[in-house]
C-alpha positions in Angstrom: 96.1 89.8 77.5 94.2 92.5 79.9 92.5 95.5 77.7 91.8 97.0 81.1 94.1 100.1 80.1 94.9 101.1 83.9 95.4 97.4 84.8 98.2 97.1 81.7 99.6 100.5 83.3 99.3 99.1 86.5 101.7 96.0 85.3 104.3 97.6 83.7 104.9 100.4 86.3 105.1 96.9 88.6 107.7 95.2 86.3 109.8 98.0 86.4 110.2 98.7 89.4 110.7 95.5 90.4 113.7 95.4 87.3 112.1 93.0 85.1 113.2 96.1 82.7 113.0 93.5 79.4 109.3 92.4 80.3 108.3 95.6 81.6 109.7 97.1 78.1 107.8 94.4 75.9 104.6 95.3 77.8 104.5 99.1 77.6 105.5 98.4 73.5 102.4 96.4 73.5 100.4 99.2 75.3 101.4 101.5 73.2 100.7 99.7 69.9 97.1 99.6 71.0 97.2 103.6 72.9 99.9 105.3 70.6 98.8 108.5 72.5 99.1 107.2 76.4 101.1 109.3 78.0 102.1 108.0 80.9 103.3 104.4 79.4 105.1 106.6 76.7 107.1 108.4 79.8 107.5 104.6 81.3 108.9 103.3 78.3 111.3 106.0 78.1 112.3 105.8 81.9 112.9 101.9 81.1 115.2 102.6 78.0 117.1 105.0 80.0 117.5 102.6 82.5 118.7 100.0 79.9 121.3 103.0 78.9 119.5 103.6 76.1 119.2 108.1 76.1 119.0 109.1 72.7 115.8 106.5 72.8 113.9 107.6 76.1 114.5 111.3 74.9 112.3 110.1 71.9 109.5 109.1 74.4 110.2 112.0 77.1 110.0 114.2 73.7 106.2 113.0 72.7 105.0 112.7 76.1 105.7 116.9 76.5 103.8 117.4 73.0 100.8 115.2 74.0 100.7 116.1 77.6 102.8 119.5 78.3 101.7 119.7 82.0 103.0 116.5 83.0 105.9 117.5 85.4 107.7 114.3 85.4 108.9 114.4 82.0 110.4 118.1 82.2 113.2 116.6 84.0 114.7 114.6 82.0 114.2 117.0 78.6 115.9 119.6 81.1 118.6 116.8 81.6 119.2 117.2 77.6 
């Protein structure tokens, strides 16, 4: 297991996009149990979950990411969407 954070980042953002959402999911949980905080793999867990058709769950995420990070654009989007 890589502590390299930007290489774990690097891995998920890979397995998701490539669909592997169940893997990809796994991962980013195991990032963020190590980087509660992370930003970014909170708003890529919640873009997996919503792909999974899970909303009420990656509204959760998109909802921390705009506390910890308020200027990250992405995530205004989707809690827009709400």
């Amino acid at each position: 297991k890589p502590d390299f954070l930007p290489a774990r980042i690097n891995l998920v953002s890979t397995l998701f996009i490539s669909g592997h959402f169940d893997e990809a999911l796994a991962g980013g949980q195991a990032v963020l149990k190590d980087n509660p905080n992370e930003y970014r793999m909170l708003y890529i867990v919640g873009e997996i979950l919503l792909r999974k058709g899970d909303k009420e769950n990656a509204n959760k995420y998109f909802s921390k990411v705009s506390k910890i990070a308020p200027d990250f654009k992405q995530v205004r989007k989707h809690l827009s969407e709400q």
